[in-house]
VEXDREN-2710 file (C-alpha; in Angstrom, 1 decimal):
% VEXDREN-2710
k/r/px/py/pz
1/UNK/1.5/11.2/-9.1
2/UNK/4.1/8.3/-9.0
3/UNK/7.0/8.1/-12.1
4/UNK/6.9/4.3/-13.6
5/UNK/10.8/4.6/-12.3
6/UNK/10.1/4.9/-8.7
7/UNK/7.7/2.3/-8.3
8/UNK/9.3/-0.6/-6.0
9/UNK/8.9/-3.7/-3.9
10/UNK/6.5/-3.3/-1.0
11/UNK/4.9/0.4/-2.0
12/UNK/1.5/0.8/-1.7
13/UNK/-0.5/2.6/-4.6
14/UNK/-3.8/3.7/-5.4
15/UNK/-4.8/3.1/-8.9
16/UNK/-3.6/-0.1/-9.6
17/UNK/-6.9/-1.7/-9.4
18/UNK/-10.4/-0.1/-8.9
19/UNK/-11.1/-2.4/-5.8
20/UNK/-8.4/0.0/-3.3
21/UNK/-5.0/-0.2/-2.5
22/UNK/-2.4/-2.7/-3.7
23/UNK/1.0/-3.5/-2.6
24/UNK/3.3/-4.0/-4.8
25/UNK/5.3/-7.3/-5.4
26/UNK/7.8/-6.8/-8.0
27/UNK/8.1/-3.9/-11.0
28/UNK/9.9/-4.3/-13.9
29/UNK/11.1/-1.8/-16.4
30/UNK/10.0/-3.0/-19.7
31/UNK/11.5/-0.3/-22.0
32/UNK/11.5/3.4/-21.3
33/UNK/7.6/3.8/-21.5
34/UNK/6.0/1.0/-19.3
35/UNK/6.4/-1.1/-16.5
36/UNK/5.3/-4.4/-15.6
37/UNK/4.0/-4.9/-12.1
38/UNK/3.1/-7.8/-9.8
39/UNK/0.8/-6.4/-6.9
40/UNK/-1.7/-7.5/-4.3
41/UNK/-4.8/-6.6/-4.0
42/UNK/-6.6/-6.1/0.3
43/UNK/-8.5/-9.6/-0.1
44/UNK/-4.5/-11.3/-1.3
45/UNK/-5.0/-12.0/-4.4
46/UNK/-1.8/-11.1/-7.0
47/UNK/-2.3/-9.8/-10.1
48/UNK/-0.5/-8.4/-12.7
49/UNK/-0.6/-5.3/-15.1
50/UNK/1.4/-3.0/-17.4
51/UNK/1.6/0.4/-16.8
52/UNK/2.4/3.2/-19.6
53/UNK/3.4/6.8/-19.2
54/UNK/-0.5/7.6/-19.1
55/UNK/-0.9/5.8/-16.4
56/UNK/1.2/7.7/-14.0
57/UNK/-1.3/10.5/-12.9
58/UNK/-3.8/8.1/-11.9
59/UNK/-1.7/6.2/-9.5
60/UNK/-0.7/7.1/-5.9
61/UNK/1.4/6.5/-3.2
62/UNK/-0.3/5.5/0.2
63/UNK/2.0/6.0/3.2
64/UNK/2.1/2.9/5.2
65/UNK/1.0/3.4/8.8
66/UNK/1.5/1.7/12.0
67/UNK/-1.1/-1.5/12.2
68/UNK/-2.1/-0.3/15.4
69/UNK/-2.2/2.4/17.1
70/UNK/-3.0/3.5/20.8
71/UNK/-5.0/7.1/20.0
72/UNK/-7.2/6.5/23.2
73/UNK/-7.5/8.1/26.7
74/UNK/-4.6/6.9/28.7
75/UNK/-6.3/6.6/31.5
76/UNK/-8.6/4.1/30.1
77/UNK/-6.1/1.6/29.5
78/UNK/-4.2/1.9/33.0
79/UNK/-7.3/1.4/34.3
80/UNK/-8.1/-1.8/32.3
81/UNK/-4.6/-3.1/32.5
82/UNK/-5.2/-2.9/36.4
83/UNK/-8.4/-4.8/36.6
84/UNK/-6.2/-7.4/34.8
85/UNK/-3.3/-7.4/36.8
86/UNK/-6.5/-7.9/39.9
END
């Protein structure tokens, strides 16, 4: 669960919008009860939606991870970083 207060600039949250993840552009406070919030959605589009005090157990926060990552046999990749270097 994610408080309207600690939603900022570049988090990602589930529950914005029922087509995945969206990062989030800009939030702003709109009273003590709701936010406004600018996000993009996977495929880039930006949208934009309040959120009440309802809202909040529905959303998540995603941890952002690495866009790569090298989880494969090491010896693998010396191996085709050789046959390059031939």
């Amino acid at each position: 669960m994610v408080r309207l207060e600690d939603i900022t600039k570049d988090q990602i949250l589930k529950g914005l919008d029922s087509s995945g993840n969206a990062v989030v552009i800009s939030a702003e406070m709109t009273g003590d009860n709701a936010v406004t919030v600018c996000f993009r959605l996977q495929d880039n589009t930006t949208r934009e939606s309040m959120l009440f005090r309802s809202d909040e157990q529905s959303l998540e926060l995603v941890e952002r991870g690495l866009p790569w990552s090298f989880d494969a046999d090491p010896k693998d990749f010396k191996l085709g970083a050789e046959a390059y270097r031939i």
